[in-house]
DOKOL-334360 format. One record per residue (C-alpha): residue number from 1; residue in three letters; chain; x, y, z. Coordinates in steps of 0.001 Angstrom, whole numbers, plus 500000, padded with zeros to 6 digits. Layout:
! DOKOL-334360
(site NUM, 'ala', 'A', (X, Y, Z))
...
//
This chain:
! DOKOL-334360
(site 1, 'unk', 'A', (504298, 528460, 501088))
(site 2, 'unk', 'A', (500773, 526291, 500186))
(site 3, 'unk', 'A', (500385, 523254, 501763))
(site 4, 'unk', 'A', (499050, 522375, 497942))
(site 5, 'unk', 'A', (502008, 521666, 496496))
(site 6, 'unk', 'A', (501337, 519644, 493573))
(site 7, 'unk', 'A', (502008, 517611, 491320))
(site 8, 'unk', 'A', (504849, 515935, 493083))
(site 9, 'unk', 'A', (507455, 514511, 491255))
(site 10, 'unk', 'A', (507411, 510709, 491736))
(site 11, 'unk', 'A', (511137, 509782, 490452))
(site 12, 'unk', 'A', (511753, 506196, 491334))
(site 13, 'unk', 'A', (509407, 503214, 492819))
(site 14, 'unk', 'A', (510098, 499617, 494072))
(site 15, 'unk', 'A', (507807, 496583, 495009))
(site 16, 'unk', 'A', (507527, 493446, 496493))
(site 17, 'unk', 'A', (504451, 490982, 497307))
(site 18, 'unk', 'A', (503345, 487828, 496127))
(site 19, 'unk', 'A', (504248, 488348, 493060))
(site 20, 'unk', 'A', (507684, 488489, 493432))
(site 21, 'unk', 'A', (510122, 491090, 493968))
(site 22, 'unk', 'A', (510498, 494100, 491535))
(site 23, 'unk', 'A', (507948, 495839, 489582))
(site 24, 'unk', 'A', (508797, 493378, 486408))
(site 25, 'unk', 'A', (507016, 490525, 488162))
(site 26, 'unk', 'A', (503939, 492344, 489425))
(site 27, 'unk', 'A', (504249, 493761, 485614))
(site 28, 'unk', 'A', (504028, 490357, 484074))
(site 29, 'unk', 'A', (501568, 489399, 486642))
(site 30, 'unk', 'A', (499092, 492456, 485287))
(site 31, 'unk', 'A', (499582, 491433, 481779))
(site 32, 'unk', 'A', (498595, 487679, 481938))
(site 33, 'unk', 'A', (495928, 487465, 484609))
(site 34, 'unk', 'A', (498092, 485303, 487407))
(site 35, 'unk', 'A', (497417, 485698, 490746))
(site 36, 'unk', 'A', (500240, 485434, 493847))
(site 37, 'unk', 'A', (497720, 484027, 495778))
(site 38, 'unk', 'A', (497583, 480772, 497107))
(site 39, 'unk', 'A', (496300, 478253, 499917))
(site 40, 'unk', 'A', (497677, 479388, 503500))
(site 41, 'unk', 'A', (501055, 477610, 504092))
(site 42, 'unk', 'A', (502685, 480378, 506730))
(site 43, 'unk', 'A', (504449, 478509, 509792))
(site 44, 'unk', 'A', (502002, 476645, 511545))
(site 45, 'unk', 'A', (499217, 478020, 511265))
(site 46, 'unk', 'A', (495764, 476468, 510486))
(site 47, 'unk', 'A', (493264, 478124, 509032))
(site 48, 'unk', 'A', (491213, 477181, 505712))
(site 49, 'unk', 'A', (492130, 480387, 503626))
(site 50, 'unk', 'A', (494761, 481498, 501202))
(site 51, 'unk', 'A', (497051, 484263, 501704))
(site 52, 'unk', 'A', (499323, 486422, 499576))
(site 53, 'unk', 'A', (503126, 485711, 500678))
(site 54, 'unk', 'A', (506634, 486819, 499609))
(site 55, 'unk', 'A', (509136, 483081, 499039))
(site 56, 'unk', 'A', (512267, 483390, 500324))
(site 57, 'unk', 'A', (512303, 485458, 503152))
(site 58, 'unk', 'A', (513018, 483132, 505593))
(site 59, 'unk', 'A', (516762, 482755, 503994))
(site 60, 'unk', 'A', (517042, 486743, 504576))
(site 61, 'unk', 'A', (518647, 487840, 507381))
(site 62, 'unk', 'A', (519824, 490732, 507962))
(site 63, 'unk', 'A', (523177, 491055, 509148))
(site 64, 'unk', 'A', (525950, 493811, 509734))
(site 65, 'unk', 'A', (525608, 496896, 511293))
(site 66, 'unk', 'A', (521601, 496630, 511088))
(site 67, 'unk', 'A', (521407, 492850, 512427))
(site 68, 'unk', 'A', (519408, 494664, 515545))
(site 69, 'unk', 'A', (516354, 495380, 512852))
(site 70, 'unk', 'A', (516402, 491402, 511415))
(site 71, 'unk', 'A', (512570, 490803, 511160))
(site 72, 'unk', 'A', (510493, 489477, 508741))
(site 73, 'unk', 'A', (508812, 493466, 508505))
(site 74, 'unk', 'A', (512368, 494809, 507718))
(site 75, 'unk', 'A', (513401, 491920, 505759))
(site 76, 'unk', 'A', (510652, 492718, 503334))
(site 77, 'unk', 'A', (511787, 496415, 503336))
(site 78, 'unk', 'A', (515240, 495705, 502889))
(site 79, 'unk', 'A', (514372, 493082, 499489))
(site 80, 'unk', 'A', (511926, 496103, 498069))
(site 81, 'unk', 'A', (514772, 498701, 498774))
(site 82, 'unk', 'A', (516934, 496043, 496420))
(site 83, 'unk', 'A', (515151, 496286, 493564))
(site 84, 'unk', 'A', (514278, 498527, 490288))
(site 85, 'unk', 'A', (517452, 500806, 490952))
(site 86, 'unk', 'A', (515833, 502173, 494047))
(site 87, 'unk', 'A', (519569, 501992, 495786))
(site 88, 'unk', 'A', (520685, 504284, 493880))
(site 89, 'unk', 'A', (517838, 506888, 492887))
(site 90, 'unk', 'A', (518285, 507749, 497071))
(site 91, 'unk', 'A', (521545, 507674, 497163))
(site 92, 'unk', 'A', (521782, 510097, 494358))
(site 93, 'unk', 'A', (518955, 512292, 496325))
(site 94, 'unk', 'A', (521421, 512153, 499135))
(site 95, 'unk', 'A', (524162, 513074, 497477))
(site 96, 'unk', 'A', (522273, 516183, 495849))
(site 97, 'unk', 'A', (520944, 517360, 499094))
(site 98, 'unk', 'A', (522719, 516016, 501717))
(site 99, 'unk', 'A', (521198, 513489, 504268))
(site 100, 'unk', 'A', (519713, 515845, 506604))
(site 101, 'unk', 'A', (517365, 517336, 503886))
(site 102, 'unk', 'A', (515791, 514017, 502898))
(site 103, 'unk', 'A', (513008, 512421, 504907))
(site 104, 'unk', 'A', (511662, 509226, 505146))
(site 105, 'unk', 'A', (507525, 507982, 505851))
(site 106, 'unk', 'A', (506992, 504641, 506323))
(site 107, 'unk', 'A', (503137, 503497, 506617))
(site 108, 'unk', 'A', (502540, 499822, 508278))
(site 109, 'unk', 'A', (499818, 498677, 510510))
(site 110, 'unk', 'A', (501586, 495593, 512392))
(site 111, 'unk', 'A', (505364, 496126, 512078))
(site 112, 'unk', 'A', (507045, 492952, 513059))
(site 113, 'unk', 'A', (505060, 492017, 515612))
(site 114, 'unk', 'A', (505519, 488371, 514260))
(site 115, 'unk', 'A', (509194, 488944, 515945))
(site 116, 'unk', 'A', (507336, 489783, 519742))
(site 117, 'unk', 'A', (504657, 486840, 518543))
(site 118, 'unk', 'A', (508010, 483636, 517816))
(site 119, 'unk', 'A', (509540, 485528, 521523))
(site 120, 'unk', 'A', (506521, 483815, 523568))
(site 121, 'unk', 'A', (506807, 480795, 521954))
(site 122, 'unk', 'A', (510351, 480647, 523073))
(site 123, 'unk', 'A', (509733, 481501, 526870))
(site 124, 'unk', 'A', (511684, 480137, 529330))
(site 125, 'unk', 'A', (509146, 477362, 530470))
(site 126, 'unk', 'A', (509946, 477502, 534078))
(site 127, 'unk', 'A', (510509, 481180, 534628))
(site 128, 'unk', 'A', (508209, 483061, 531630))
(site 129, 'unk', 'A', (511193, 485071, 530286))
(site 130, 'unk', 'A', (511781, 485874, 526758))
(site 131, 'unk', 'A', (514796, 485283, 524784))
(site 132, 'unk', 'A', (517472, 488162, 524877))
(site 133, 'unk', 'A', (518207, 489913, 523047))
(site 134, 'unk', 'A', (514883, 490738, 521688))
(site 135, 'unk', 'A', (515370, 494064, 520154))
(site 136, 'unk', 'A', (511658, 495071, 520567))
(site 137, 'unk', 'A', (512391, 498613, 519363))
(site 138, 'unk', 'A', (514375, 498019, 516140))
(site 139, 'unk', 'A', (511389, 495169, 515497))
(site 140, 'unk', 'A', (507908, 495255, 516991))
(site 141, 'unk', 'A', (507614, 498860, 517777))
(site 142, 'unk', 'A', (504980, 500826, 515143))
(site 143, 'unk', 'A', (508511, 503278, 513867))
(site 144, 'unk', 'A', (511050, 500195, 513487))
(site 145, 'unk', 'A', (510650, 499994, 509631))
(site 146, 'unk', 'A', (510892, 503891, 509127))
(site 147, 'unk', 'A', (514171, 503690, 511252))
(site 148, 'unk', 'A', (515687, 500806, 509548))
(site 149, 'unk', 'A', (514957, 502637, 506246))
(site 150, 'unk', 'A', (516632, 505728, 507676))
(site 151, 'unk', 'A', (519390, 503613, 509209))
(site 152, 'unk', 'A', (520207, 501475, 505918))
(site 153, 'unk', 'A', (520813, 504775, 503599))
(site 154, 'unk', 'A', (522353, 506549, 506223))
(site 155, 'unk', 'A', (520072, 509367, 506031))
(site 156, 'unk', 'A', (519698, 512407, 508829))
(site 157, 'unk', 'A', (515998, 514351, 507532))
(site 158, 'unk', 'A', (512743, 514056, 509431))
(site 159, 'unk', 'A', (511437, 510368, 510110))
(site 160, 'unk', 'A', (507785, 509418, 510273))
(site 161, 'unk', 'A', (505393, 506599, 510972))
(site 162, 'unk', 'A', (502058, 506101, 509783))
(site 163, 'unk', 'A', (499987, 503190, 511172))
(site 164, 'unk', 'A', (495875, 504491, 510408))
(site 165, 'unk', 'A', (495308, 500484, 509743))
(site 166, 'unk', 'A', (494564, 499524, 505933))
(site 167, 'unk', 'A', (495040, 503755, 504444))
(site 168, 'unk', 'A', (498480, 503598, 506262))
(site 169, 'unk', 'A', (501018, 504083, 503288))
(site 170, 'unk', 'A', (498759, 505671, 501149))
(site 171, 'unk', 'A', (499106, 508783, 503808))
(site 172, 'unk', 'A', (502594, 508830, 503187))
(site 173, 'unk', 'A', (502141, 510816, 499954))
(site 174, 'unk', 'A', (500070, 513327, 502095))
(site 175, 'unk', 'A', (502099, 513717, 504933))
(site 176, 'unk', 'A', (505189, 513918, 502130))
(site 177, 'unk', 'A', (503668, 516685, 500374))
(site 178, 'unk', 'A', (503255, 518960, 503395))
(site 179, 'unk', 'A', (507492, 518240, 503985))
(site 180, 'unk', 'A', (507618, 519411, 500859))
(site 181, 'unk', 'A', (505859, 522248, 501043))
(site 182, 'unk', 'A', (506922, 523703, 504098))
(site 183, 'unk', 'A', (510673, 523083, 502941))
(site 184, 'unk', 'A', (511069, 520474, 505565))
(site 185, 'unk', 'A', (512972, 518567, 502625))
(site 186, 'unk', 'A', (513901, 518385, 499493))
(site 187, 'unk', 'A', (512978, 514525, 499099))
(site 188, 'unk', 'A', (511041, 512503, 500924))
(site 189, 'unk', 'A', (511070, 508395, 500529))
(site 190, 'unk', 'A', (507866, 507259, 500933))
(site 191, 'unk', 'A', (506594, 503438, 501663))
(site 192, 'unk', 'A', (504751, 500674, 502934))
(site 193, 'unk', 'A', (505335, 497624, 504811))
(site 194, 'unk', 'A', (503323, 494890, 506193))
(site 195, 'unk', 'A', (504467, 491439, 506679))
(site 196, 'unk', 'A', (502345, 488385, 507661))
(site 197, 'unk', 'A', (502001, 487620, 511605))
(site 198, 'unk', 'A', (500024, 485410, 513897))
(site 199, 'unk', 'A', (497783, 488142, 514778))
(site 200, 'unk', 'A', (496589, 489480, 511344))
(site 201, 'unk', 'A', (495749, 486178, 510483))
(site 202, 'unk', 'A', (494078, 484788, 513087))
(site 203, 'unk', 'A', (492343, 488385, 513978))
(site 204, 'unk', 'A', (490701, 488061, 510915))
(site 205, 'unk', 'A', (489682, 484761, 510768))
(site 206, 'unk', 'A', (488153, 485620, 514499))
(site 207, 'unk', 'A', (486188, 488816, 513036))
(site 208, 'unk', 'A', (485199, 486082, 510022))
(site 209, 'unk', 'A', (486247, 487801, 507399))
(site 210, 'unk', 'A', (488669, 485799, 505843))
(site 211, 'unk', 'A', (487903, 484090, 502362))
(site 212, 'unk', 'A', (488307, 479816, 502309))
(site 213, 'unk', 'A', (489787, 480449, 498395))
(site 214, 'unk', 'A', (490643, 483514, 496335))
(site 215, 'unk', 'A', (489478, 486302, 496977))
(site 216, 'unk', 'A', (486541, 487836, 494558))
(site 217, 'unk', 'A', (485906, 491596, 495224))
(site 218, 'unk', 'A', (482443, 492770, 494045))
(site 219, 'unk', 'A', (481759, 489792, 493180))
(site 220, 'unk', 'A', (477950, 488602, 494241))
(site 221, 'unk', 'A', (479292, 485563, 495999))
(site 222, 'unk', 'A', (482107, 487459, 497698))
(site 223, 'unk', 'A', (483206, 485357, 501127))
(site 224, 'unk', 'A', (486097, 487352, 502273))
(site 225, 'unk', 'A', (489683, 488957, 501952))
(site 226, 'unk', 'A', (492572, 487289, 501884))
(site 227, 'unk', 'A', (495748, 488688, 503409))
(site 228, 'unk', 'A', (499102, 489458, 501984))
(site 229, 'unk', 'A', (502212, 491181, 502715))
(site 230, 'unk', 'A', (504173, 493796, 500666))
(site 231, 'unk', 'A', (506633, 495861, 500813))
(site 232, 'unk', 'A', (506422, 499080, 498321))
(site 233, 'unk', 'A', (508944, 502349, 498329))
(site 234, 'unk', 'A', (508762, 505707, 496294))
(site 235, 'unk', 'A', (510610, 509061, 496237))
(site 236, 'unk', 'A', (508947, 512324, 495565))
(site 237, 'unk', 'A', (510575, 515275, 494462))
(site 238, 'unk', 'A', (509789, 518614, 493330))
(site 239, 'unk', 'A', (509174, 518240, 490091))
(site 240, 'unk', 'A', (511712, 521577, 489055))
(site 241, 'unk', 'A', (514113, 519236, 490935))
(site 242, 'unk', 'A', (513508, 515838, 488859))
(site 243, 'unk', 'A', (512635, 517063, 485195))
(site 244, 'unk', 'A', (512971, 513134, 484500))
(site 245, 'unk', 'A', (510281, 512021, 486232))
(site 246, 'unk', 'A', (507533, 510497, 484181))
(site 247, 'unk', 'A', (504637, 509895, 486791))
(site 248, 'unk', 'A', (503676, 512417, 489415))
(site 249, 'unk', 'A', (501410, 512767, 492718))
(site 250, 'unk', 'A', (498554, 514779, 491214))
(site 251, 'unk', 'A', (496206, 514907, 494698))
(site 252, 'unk', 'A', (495313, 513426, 497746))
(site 253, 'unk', 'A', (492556, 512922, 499827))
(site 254, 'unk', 'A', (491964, 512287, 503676))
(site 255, 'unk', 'A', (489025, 511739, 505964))
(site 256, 'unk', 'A', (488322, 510079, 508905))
(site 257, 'unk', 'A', (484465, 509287, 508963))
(site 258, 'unk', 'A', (484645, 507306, 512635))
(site 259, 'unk', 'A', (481252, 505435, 511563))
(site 260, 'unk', 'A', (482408, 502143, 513301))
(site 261, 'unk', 'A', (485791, 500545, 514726))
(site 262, 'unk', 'A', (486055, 497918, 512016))
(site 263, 'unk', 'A', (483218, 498988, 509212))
(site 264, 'unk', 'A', (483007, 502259, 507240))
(site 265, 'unk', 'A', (479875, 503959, 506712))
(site 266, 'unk', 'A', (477711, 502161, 504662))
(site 267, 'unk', 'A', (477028, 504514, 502133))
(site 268, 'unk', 'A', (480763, 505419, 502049))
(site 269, 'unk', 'A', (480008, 508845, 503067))
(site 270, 'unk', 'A', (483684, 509119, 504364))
(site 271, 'unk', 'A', (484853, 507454, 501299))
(site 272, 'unk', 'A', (483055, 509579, 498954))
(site 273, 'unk', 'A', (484789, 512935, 501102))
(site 274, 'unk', 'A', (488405, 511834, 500556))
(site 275, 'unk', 'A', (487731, 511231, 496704))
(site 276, 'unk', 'A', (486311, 514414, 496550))
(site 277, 'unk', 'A', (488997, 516472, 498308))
(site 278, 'unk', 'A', (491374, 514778, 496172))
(site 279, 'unk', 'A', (490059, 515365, 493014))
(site 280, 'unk', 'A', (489520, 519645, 494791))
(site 281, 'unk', 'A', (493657, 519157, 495483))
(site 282, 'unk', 'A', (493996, 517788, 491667))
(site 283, 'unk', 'A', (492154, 520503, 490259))
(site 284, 'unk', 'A', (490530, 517959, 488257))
(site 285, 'unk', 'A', (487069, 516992, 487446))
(site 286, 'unk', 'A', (485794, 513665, 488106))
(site 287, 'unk', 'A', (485797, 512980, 484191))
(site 288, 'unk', 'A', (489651, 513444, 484238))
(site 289, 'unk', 'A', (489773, 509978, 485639))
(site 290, 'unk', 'A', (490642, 506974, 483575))
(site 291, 'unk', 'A', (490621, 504095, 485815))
(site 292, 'unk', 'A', (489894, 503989, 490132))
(site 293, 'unk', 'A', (491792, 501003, 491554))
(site 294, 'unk', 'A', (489299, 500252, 494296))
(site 295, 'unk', 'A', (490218, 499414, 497623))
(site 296, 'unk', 'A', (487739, 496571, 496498))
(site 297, 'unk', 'A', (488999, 494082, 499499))
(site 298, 'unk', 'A', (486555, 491346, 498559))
(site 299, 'unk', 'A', (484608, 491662, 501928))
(site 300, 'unk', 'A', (480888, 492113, 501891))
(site 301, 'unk', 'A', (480194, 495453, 503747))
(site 302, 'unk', 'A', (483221, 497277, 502425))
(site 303, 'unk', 'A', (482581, 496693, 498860))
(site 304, 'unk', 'A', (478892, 497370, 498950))
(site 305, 'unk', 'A', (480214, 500939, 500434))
(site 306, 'unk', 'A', (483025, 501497, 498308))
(site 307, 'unk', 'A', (480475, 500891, 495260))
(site 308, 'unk', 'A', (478098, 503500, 496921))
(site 309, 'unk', 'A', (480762, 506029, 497109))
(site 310, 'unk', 'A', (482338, 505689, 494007))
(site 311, 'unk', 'A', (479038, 506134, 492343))
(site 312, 'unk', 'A', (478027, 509425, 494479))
(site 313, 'unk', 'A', (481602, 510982, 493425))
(site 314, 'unk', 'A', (481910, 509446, 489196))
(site 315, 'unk', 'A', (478598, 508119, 488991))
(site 316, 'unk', 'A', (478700, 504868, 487013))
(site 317, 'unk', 'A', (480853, 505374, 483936))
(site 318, 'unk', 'A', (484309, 505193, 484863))
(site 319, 'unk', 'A', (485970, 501562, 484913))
(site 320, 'unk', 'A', (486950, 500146, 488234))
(site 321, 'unk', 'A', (488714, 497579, 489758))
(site 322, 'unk', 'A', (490280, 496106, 492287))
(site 323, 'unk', 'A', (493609, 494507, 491944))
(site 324, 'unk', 'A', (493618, 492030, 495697))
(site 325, 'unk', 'A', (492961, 489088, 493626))
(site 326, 'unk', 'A', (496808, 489477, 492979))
(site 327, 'unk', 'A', (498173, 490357, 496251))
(site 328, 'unk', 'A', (495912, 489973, 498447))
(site 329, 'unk', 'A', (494988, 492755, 501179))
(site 330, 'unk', 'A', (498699, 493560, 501969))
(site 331, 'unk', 'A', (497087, 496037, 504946))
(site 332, 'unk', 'A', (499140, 498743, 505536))
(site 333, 'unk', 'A', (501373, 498000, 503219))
(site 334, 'unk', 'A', (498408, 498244, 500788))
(site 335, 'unk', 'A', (498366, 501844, 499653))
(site 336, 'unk', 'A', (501627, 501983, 498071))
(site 337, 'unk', 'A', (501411, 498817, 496911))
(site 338, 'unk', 'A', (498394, 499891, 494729))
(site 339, 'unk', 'A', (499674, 503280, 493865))
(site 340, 'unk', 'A', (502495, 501408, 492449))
(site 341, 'unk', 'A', (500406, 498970, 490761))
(site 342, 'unk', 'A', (498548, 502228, 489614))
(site 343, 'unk', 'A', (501820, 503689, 487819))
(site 344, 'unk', 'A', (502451, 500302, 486245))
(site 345, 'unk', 'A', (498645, 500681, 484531))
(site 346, 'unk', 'A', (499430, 503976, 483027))
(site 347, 'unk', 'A', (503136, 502417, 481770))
(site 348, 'unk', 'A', (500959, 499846, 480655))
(site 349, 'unk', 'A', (497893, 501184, 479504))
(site 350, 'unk', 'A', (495700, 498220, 481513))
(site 351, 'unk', 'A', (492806, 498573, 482824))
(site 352, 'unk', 'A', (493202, 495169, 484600))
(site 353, 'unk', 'A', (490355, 493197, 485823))
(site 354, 'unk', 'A', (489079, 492288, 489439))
(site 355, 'unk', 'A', (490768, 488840, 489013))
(site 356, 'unk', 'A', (488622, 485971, 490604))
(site 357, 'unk', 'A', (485449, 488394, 489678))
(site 358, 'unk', 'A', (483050, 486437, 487396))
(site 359, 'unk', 'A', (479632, 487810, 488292))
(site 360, 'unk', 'A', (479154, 491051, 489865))
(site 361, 'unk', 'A', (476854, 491818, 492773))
(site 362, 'unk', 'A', (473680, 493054, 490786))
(site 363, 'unk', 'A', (473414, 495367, 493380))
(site 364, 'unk', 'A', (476203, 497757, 492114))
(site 365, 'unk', 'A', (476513, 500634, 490082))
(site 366, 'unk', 'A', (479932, 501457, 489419))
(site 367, 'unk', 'A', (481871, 500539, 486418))
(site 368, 'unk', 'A', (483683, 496886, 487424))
(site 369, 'unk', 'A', (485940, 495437, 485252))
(site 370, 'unk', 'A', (485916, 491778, 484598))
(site 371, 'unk', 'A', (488132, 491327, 481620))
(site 372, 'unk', 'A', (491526, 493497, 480884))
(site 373, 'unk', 'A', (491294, 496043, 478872))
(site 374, 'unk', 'A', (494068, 498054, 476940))
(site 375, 'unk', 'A', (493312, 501995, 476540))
(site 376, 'unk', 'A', (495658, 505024, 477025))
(site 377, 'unk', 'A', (495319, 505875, 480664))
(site 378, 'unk', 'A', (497090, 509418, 481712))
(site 379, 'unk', 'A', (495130, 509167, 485326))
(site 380, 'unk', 'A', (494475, 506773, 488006))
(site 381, 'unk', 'A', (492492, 507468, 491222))
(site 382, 'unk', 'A', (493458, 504727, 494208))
(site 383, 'unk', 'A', (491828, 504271, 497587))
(site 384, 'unk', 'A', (492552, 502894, 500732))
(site 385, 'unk', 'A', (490087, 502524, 503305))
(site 386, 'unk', 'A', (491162, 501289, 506967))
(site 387, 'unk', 'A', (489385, 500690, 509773))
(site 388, 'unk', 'A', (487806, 503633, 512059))
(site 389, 'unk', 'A', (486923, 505227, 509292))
(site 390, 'unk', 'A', (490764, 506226, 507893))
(site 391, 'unk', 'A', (490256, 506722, 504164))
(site 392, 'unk', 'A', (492869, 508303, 501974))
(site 393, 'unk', 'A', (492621, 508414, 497988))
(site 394, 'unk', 'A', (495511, 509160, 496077))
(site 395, 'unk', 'A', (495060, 510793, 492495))
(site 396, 'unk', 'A', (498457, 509645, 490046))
(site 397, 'unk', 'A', (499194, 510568, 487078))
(site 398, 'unk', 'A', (501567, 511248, 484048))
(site 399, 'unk', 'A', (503908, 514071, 485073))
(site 400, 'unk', 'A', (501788, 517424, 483375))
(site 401, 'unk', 'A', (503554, 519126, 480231))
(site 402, 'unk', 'A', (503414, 522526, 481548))
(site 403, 'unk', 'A', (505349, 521836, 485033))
//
């Protein structure tokens, strides 16, 4: 069987950030221009930036059977899996195909190492011991959100996860559609979660790349990215096996370019690869495109790179944005976040603006959107770019006529 399987069949989607939680608010959100971001007011910490944070998880336990897994990372999950009928699109998967024949991916690039981070604080002071029981494994540890997500539907397939930094959950799709199409399963949920932590934010701020307001990507005066958290959740089907899906998995693309531990290549020669082979996967030409939702993170280097490869691959016609001046850079949660985001354009028909963007840097090319548009939009080309050189671009799409 190819390991081209495509289009996949994309049959239900959920998402939390900023925003708020379900695809209605980061809907609304699109549609008026209003941003989730706001000045840093996580725990104590003290830093002159803003950040991108869910309300209301703090009063979120969770309890029950799964009180091992209460974190904020798995609190985030568990609100995403919660909303937009998500419940019960996987239960009905399960029910169809039985639990051992649907898988779960989960991309992240921190987990809930905020839970491991409040621990020290709480030391013993005379002897240095943390507080028991910590529950490192079902918190901290890189697989604890794909194995409360397994755990919480009661599901028995193949579990996977992906932590490649900032491209994290936007290699779920990939690594979904090669379970697919070597009949490892017959549905794969696919997501992202990142939650906010001591060591994103002040890791950051120490690498001084962390915006003092909101965040403007491509903009000439660009000072920075401002993180978020997110959680986001799909499932993908076959599409013979959900003839009701309206969006679809058209292609992906994956490179590592391994230019530099924190900064691509600065002509985005990895970039430009993984937009390529997805567009090869797509069968598509680059003028099949309607709209690339940029990884666009508002830093200087990555931007200037991003416009660079964009350019080499659709040269300078196609409109682009970025869409961080919403939710901030939700990291690893950031790749389903804006492949959701990406769906919700074509529902729409937006071509939404790089919010916070009022003069771009003169010394791009690419096609950057600074005011909404409305058009018919039938394709949408996302990237996310992590550090080490981890770039995967997703091509999605409405669900073709003749499948």
């Amino acid at each position: 069987m190819s390991l081209t399987l495509l289009p996949l069949a994309i049959s239900a989607y959920t998402l939390v950030n900023a925003l708020g939680a379900g695809c209605a608010a980061t809907r609304a959100a699109l549609l008026v221009g209003q941003t989730g971001l706001a000045p840093c007011d996580f725990l104590d910490v003290a830093l002159p930036t803003w950040i991108g944070r869910v309300a209301g998880l703090e009063a979120l336990p969770i309890t029950g059977d799964l009180a091992a897994f209460d974190c904020r990372n798995n609190r985030l999950a568990a609100l995403a899996l919660a909303q937009d009928g998500f419940e019960a699109a996987v239960e009905a998967a399960r029910a169809r195909w039985g639990a051992a024949r649907v898988g779960v991916i989960i991309g992240t690039s921190t987990s809930g190492i905020l839970h491991t981070e409040l621990a020290f604080r709480q030391r013993n002071p005379e002897t240095g011991a943390l507080p028991e029981p910590l529950h490192y494994r079902q918190t901290h540890e890189i697989s604890s959100a794909a194995e409360f997500v397994r755990a919480y539907f009661a599901l028995e397939g193949p579990v996977l996860a992906i932590s490649t930094a900032c491209s994290s959950s936007a290699k779920v799709f990939a690594s979904a559609a090669r379970w697919l199409a070597t009949d490892q399963c017959d549905a794969v949920l696919v997501g992202g979660v990142d939650s906010l932590c001591l060591t994103t934010l002040y890791g950051f701020a120490s690498l001084e790349l962390v915006a003092p307001g909101a965040c403007r990507p491509a903009d000439a005066a660009r000072d920075g990215i401002n993180i978020g958290e997110a959680a986001g959740f799909a499932l993908l089907q076959r599409p013979a096996d959900a003839p009701e899906a309206a969006f679809a998995l058209l292609g992906y693309g994956e490179s590592v370019d391994a230019y530099h531990m924190s900064t691509p290549h600065p002509a985005g020669e990895g970039a430009a690869l993984a937009m390529q082979r997805a567009l090869a996967r797509a069968g598509l030409p680059a003028s099949a495109i309607d709209y690339i939702n940029l990884h666009g993170t508002a830093s200087r280097i990555n931007d200037s790179a991003e416009d660079q490869a964009v350019t080499a691959v659709f040269g300078t016609e196609v409109p682009c944005s970025s869409t961080k001046g919403w939710t901030g850079h939700t990291l690893g949660a950031a790749g389903m976040t804006e492949a959701i985001i990406s769906l919700l354009c074509i529902e729409l028909g937006l071509i939404p603006q790089s919010l916070h963007t009022t003069q771009v840097d003169p010394g791009f090319h690419s096609a950057i959107v600074t005011a909404p548009r409305h058009a018919p939009i039938e394709r949408v080309l996302s990237n996310s770019f992590g550090f080490g050189g981890n770039n995967a671009s997703l091509i999605l799409g409405r669900m073709p006529c003749s499948v």
